[in-house]
Each structure stands twice: as C-alpha cells, then as structure tokens.
C-alpha positions as CSV (number, residue, x, y, z in Angstrom):
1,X,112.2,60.7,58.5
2,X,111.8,56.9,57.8
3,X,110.2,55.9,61.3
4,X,107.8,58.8,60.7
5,X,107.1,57.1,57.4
6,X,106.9,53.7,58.4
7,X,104.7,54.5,61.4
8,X,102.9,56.4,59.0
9,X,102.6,53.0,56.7
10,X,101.5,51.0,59.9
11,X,98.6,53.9,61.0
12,X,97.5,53.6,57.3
13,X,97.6,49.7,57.8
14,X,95.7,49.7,60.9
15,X,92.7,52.5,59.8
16,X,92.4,50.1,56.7
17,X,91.6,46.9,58.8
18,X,89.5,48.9,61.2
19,X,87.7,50.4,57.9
20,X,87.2,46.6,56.7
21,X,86.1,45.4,60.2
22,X,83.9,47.7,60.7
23,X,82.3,48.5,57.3
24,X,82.9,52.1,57.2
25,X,82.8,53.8,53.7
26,X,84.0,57.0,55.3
27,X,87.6,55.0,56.8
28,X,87.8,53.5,53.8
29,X,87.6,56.7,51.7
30,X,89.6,58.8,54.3
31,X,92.2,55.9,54.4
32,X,92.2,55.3,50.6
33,X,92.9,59.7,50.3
34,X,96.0,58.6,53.1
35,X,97.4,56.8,51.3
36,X,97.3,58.7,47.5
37,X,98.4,62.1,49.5
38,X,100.5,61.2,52.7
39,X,102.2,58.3,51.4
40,X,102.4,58.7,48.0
41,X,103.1,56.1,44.8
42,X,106.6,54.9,46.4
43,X,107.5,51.9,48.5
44,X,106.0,53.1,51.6
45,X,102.4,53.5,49.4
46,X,102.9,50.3,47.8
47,X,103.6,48.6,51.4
48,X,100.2,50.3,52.6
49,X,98.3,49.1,49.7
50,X,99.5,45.6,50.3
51,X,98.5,46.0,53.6
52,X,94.6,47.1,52.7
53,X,94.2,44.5,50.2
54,X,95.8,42.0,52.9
55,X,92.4,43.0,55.2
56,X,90.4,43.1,52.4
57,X,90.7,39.3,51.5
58,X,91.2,38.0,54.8
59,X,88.7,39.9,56.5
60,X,86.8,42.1,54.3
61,X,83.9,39.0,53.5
62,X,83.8,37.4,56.7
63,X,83.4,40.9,58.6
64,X,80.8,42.4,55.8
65,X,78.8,38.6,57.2
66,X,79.2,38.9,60.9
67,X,78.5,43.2,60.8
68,X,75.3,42.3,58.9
69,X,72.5,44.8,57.5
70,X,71.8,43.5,54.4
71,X,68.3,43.4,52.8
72,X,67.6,41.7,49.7
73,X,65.5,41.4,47.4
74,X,64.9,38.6,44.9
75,X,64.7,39.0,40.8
76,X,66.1,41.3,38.5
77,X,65.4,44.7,40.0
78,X,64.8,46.6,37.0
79,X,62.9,49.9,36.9
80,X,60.2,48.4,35.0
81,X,59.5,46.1,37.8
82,X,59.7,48.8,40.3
83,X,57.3,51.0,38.5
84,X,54.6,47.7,38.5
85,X,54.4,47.9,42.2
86,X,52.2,50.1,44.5
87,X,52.7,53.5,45.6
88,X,51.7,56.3,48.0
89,X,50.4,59.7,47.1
90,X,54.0,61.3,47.2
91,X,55.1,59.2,44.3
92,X,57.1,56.3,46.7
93,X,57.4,52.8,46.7
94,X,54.8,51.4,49.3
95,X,54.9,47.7,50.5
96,X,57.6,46.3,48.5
97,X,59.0,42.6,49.3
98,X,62.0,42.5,51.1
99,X,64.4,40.3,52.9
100,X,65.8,41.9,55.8
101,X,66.9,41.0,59.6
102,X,69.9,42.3,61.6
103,X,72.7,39.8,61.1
104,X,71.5,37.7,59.1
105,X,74.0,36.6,56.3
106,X,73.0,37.5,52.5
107,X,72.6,33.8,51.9
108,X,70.6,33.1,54.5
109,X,68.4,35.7,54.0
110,X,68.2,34.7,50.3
111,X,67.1,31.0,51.4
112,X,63.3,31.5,51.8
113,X,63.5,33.4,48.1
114,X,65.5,30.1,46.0
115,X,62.9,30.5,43.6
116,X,64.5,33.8,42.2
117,X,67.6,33.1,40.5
118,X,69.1,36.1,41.2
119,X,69.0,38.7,44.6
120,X,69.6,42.5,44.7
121,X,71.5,43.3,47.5
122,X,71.9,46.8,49.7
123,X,71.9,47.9,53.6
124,X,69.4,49.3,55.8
125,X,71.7,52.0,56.3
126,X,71.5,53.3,52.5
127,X,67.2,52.7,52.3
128,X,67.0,55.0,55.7
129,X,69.3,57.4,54.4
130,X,67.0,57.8,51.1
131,X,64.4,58.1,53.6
132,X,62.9,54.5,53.1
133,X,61.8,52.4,55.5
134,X,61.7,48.4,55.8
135,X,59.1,46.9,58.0
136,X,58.8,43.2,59.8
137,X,56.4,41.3,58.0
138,X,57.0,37.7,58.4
139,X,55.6,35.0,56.4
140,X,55.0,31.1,56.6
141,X,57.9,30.1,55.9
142,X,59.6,33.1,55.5
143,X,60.4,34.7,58.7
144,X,63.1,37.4,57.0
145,X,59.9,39.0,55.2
146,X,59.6,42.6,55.4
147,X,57.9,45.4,53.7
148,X,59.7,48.2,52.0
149,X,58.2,51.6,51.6
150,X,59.7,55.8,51.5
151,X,61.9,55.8,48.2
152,X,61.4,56.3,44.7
153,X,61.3,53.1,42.0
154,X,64.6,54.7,40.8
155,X,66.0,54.7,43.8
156,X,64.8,51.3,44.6
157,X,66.4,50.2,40.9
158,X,69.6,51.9,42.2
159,X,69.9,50.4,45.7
160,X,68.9,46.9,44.5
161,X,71.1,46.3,41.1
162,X,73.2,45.0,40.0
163,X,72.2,42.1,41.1
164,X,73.9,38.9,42.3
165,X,73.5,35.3,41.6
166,X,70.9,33.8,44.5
167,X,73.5,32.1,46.8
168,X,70.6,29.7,47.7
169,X,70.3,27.7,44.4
C-alpha cells in the first residue's frame, strides 16, 4: 500500500508542476481536491503540499511571465472610474484603454503607462470569457495599446482590481 501511496504523492507532485507551468486553474483546483481527498492531512499530504509550493516558487512566476496573456490597465480601477467611460447601447464598456500583447511580461507592458502608479492586472482569457473583447490599437509610443469593449463597468472593476504597484516606476 505504501508504493501505491507514494506514487500517488509523486502523480500529485507532477499534476502540480504541470498545473504551475502551464497556468491551468482547472489542474490546480483538480490537483489541490487530490490532495485534500486522496492523500489526506498525513505525511504523504504534507510531502505533496511541499511538493506544490516547491513549483510554485521556483516556477510558478517565471512560467505565469513566459505563458503570457496579461492585459493591464493603468490607475486605480474603481467602479466609479469605469462608469465615467463610454458605452454601447447594451449597457458595455466600449473603447476602454488597455495594455495587452501575447507574451509580453506585466512589466513590460506596464512601461509605456509609468505615469500611473499603480496597474490592474487580468488575462485575455477571463475578458473573452465575460464576453469582452480587447482590440490592437497602437499608439506613439505605445505599441501595447488596445481597446477594450463587451463587459460590464462591474465586471471591468472586478477583472482589473485589486490592483498592483506599476512595476515600471
């Protein structure tokens, strides 16, 4: 029974690397239930919990850079500053400053905004599954300018708080 325990430890292990690497909420929630109701609170638990934290630190940052689908956007984010932009007929956001461009690191992206002391930060996966959409709309100066339009200001509040410290300053 130990080997099947242990190998159970090392599967556990290796789905929470994989869940690091690659970014995926539903690995790390399905790996995260693994360990709570396969492997228990025990010594094999513990040693699988050491082992996710282990990938979290040594690879959870520089993977979350490298898989990159951040947008930002710079400033507070509050719902009061989402309600002051435009929107279309439906009640959406329509045309909303962004930062956006696949795999481009947070910082980088935050560069061309230093003026704004601090950044929201999401993906493009979460705006498109709200039904948002962010366009290219590149500026002088500013080539990771895009245009954000197809959620709500509450969802926008949601998706871009709380907010970060602007790594560019």
């Amino acid at each position: 029974m130990k080997c099947a325990v242990t190998s159970a430890v090392v599967s556990t292990a290796r789905a929470a690397v994989s869940c690091v690497t690659k970014l995926n909420a539903g690995a790390c929630v399905q790996t995260a239930v693994t360990v709570v109701l396969v492997l228990g609170t025990g010594p094999e638990g513990a040693a699988a919990e050491a082992a996710i934290e282990t990938a979290l630190e040594a690879g959870g940052e520089a993977a979350a850079e490298e898989a990159s689908t951040f947008v930002v956007r710079g400033g507070t984010n509050t719902l009061e500053q989402f309600m002051k932009q435009e929107f279309d007929n439906q009640g959406l956001l329509r045309e909303v400053s962004v930062q956006y461009k696949p795999g481009v690191s947070v910082a980088e992206l935050s560069q061309p905004i230093s003026r704004y002391g601090q950044v929201g930060v999401t993906t493009i996966e979460k705006i498109e599954a709200l039904g948002g959409k962010v366009e290219p709309d590149p500026l002088e100066g500013n080539p990771y300018h895009c245009l954000l339009s197809g959620i709500t200001a509450g969802q926008g509040c949601g998706l871009f708080t709380p907010t970060i410290r602007n790594p560019a300053r």
